[in-house]
Every structure is written in C-alpha cells, then in structure tokens.
C-alpha positions as CSV (number, residue, x, y, z in Angstrom):
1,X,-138.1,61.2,46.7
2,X,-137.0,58.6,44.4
3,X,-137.3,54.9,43.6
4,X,-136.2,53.1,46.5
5,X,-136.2,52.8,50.3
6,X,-137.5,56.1,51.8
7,X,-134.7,56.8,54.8
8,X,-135.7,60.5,55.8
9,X,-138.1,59.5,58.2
10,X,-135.0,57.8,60.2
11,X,-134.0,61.4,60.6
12,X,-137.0,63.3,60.9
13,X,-139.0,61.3,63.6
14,X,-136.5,59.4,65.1
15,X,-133.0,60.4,67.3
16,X,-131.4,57.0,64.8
17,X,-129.2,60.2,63.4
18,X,-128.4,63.9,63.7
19,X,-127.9,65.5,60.6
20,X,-124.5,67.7,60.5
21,X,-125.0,69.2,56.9
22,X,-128.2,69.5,54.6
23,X,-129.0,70.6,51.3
24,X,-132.5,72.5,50.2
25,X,-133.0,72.9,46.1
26,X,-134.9,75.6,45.3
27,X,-137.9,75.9,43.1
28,X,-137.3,79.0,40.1
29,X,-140.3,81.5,41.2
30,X,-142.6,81.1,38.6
31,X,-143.7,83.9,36.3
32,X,-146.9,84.5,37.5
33,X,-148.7,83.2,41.0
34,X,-152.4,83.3,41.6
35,X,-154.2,82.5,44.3
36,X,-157.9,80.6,43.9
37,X,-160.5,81.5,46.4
38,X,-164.5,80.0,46.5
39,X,-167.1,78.7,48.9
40,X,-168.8,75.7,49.0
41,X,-172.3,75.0,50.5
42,X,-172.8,72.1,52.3
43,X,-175.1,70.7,50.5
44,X,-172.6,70.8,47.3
45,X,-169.4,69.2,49.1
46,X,-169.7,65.9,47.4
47,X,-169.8,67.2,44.0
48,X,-167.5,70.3,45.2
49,X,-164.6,68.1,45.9
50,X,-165.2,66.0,42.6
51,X,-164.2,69.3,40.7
52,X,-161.8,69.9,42.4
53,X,-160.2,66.1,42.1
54,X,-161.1,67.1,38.3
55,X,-158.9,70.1,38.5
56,X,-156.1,68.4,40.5
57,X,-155.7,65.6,38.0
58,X,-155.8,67.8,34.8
59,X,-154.1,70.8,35.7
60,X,-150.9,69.0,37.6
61,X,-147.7,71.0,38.4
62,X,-149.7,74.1,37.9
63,X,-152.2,73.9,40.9
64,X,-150.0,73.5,43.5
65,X,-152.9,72.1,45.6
66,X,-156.7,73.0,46.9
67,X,-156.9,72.7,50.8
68,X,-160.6,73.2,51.6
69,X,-160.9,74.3,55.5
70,X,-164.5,74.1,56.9
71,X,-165.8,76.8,58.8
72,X,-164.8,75.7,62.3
73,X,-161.0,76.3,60.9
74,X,-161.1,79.6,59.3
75,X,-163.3,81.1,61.9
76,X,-160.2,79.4,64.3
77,X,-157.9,82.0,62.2
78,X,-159.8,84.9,62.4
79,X,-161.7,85.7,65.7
80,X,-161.6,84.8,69.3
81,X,-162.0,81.4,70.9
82,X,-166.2,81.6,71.8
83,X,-165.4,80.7,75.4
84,X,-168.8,81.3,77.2
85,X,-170.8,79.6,74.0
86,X,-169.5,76.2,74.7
87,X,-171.8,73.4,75.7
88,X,-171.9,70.9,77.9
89,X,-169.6,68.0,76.2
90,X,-166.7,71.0,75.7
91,X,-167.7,71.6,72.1
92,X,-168.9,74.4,70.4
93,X,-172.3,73.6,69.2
94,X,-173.0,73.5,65.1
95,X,-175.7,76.4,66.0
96,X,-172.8,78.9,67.1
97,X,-170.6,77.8,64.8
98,X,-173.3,78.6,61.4
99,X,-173.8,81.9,63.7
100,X,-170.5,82.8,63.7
101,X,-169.8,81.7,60.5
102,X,-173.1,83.7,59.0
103,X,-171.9,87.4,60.9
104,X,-167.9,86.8,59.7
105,X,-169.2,86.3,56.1
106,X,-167.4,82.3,56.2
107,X,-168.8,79.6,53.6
108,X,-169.8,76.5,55.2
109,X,-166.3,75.4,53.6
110,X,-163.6,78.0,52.3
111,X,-161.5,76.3,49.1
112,X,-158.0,78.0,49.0
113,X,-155.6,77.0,46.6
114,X,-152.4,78.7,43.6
115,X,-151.3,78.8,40.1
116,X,-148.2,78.6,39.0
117,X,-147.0,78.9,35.4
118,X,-146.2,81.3,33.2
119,X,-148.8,85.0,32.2
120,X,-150.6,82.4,28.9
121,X,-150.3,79.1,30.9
122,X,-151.7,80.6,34.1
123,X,-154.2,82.4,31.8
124,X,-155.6,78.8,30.4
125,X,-155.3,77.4,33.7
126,X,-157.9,79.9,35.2
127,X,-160.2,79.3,32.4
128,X,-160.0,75.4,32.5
129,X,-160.8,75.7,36.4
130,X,-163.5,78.4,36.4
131,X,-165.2,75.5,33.9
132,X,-164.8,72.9,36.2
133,X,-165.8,74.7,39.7
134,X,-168.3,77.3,38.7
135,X,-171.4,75.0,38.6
136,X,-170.7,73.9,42.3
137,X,-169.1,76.5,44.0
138,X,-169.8,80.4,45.3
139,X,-167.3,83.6,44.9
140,X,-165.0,82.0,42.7
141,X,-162.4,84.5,42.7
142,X,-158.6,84.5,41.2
143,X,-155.9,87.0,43.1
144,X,-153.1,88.7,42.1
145,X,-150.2,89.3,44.9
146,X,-149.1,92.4,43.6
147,X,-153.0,94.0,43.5
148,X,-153.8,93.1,47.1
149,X,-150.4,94.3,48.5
150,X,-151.7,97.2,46.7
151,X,-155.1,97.5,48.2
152,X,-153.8,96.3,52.0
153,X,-151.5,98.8,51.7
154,X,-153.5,102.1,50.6
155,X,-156.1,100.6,53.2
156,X,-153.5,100.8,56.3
157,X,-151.9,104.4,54.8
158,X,-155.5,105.4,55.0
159,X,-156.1,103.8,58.5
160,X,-158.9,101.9,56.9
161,X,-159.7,99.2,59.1
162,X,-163.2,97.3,57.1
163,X,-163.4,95.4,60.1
164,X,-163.5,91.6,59.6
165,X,-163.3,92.3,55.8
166,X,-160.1,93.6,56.4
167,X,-158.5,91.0,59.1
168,X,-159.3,88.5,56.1
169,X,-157.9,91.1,53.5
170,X,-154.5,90.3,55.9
171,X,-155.1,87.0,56.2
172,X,-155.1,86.3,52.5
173,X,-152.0,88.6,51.9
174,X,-149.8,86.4,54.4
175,X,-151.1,83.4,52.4
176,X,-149.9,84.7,49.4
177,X,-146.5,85.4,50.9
178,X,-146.5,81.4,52.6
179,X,-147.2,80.1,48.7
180,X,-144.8,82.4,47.4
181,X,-141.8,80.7,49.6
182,X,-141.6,84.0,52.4
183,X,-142.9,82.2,55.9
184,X,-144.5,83.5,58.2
185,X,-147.4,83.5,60.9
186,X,-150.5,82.7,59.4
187,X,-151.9,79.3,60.6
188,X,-150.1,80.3,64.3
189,X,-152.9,81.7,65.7
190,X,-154.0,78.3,65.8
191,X,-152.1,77.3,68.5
192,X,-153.5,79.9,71.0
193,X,-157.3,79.8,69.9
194,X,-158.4,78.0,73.0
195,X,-155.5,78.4,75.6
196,X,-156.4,82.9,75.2
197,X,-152.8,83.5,75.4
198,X,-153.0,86.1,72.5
199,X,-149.5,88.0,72.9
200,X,-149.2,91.6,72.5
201,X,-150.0,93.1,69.0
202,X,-146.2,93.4,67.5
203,X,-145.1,90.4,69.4
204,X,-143.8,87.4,67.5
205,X,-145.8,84.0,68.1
206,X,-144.0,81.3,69.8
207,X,-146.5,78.4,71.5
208,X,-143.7,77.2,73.1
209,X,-143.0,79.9,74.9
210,X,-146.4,80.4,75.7
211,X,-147.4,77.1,76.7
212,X,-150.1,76.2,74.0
213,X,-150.3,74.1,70.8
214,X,-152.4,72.0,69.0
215,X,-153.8,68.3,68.6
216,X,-153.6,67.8,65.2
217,X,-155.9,65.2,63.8
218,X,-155.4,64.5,60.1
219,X,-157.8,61.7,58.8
220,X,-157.5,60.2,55.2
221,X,-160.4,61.0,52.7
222,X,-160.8,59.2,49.6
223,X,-161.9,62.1,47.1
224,X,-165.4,60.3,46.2
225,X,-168.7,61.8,47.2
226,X,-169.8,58.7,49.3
227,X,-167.0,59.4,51.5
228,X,-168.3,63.1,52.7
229,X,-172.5,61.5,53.1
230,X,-173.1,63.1,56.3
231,X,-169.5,65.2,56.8
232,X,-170.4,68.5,58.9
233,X,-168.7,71.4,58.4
234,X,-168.5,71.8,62.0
C-alpha cells in the first residue's frame, strides 16, 4: 500500500467490483527462518509485552511479528471443547481453564513469533532478542524447521506418539510451514472447538461444509502496561 487513497477494501468487503485478473508478488524465501517460542506468567504480561514492543521496534523486517495467544486459545488448538465443565453463564470458568492449562503444560500466555534474514543476521537477531525477553519471560526457545521436521518425523517412523507433547510437536511444525508461505490447517480447528463436529482423521476441514465457524472479536491494545492492569488470560 502506497501514498494515497486506499481502494482495496472496495473490492474486498464490498460487491462495488468483481475482480477479473490479480496479481500476487512474491517475497524471495529468506536464507534462514526461525521460529521464537516463550511463556509469559501472568503476573509479567505488562512488562512481557514492553519487550516485545522493544523487539518489534528494533529488529523491523526481521521479526516478522510476535502474536501472543492466552491460554484459553492454544488450549482451543489443541484439545477438546470442555463441554460438561461449563458453568452457568455458558463460559468456561478461569479455574478449568488454569487446570487445563496446568495438565497440557500451557503458559498463562504462549508468545509465538519468526526470523527472517540471512545465517549472521538471524544469528544477531536471536542474541539481541534473548537480551530483551529473557528477564520477563519462561522457555525461551529458538526453532529450526529443518530440525523438527526431523524429530516429527523419526517420532511418527517410530510410532512415537508423546501424547500432548507430541500434538504440540505437530502443531508447531504446521506453523512453521504457514510462516514459511505453504498453508495449511492450523488455526482451523478453531472453527469446530465448540460445535464437536471434529471430521474424520484424514479428512480435510471445511466449516462450511460442516456448519460451524467462529465470532471473531479483535479489540485494539495500545502496547503499554496500563493497558493489560487487570487482562486475564482467560
């Protein structure tokens, strides 16, 4: 998007036009690609998401972003909807949600994010950010692709299933793919968390078909810490 009048939203969220012919360029794929994983206790979210504006504003066009998901939304991605824990007002009380969180291994938030650069650029990057987030997060981790493809796939040769540890092991390996430009599935199993329309193993997603979908509810948060005084993770 350039300087001037913004006219793809005409197209996009409107019927004003129907495009006929389109045009995608392509980003190069970048030498190396890492992905940054860490937790964050509640009680450090403020000053969590400080480093991470800190490591947003100084390491631009090399972190291609941090999303931080609290627990409620990973544990949405990895098990089933809690059904028969649900209280009276149709939400799932904070209580079940730190229990569920606490057996499945979750942080009370889940920091996600990738590098992109080349082997020495990548390299600095890592070091710059492990100086910034180290004080205030837990499990700060860097990933290659290539090693966990490696791992997930001895595992499944092996018919190593590690439980939960290795649904996430799958989980992380098809967000590598989504940040490496190859789509795919990941965040679908959102859409049928509460509905328990789960399709046959093998069988590809498609909430249309199935009749589910999702609400989505995307507030604006300035990235100060008075902003998150009194945010749950639930």
């Amino acid at each position: 998007m350039g300087i001037g009048p913004f006219t793809d939203g005409l197209f996009t969220q409107s019927g004003f036009g129907v495009v006929t012919r389109i045009t995608i360029a392509l980003a190069r794929a970048a030498e190396r690609t890492r992905a940054l994983l860490f937790g964050l206790p509640e009680d450090r979210l403020g000053a969590g998401v400080i480093a991470v504006r800190d490591v947003l504003r100084r390491l631009p066009g090399i972190v291609g972003g941090v999303n931080l998901m609290n627990a409620h939304r990973v544990l949405a991605m990895a098990i089933p909807y809690p059904g028969d824990e649900i209280a009276a007002d149709g939400l799932i009380p904070a209580s079940v949600i730190a229990r569920l969180a606490a057996r499945q291994r979750i942080h009370a938030w889940t920091g996600f994010g990738t590098l992109y650069g080349t082997k020495r650029v990548v390299r600095a990057a890592q070091n710059e950010i492990v100086r910034l987030l180290r004080p205030h997060v837990r499990q700060l981790a860097f990933v290659a692709p290539a090693a966990l493809s490696n791992v997930n796939r001895v595992r499944r040769r092996l018919g190593l299933g590690f439980g939960g540890f290795g649904r996430k092991l799958e989980l992380l390996q098809s967000g590598l793919d989504l940040v490496q430009g190859r789509p795919n599935q990941t965040a679908l199993p959102l859409a049928y968390w509460r509905s328990g329309r789960v399709p046959r193993s093998g069988t590809a997603l498609d909430p249309a078909r199935d009749g589910c979908g999702l609400i989505w509810y995307a507030p604006l948060v300035p990235m100060t810490p008075s902003a998150y005084d009194g945010l749950s993770s639930s």
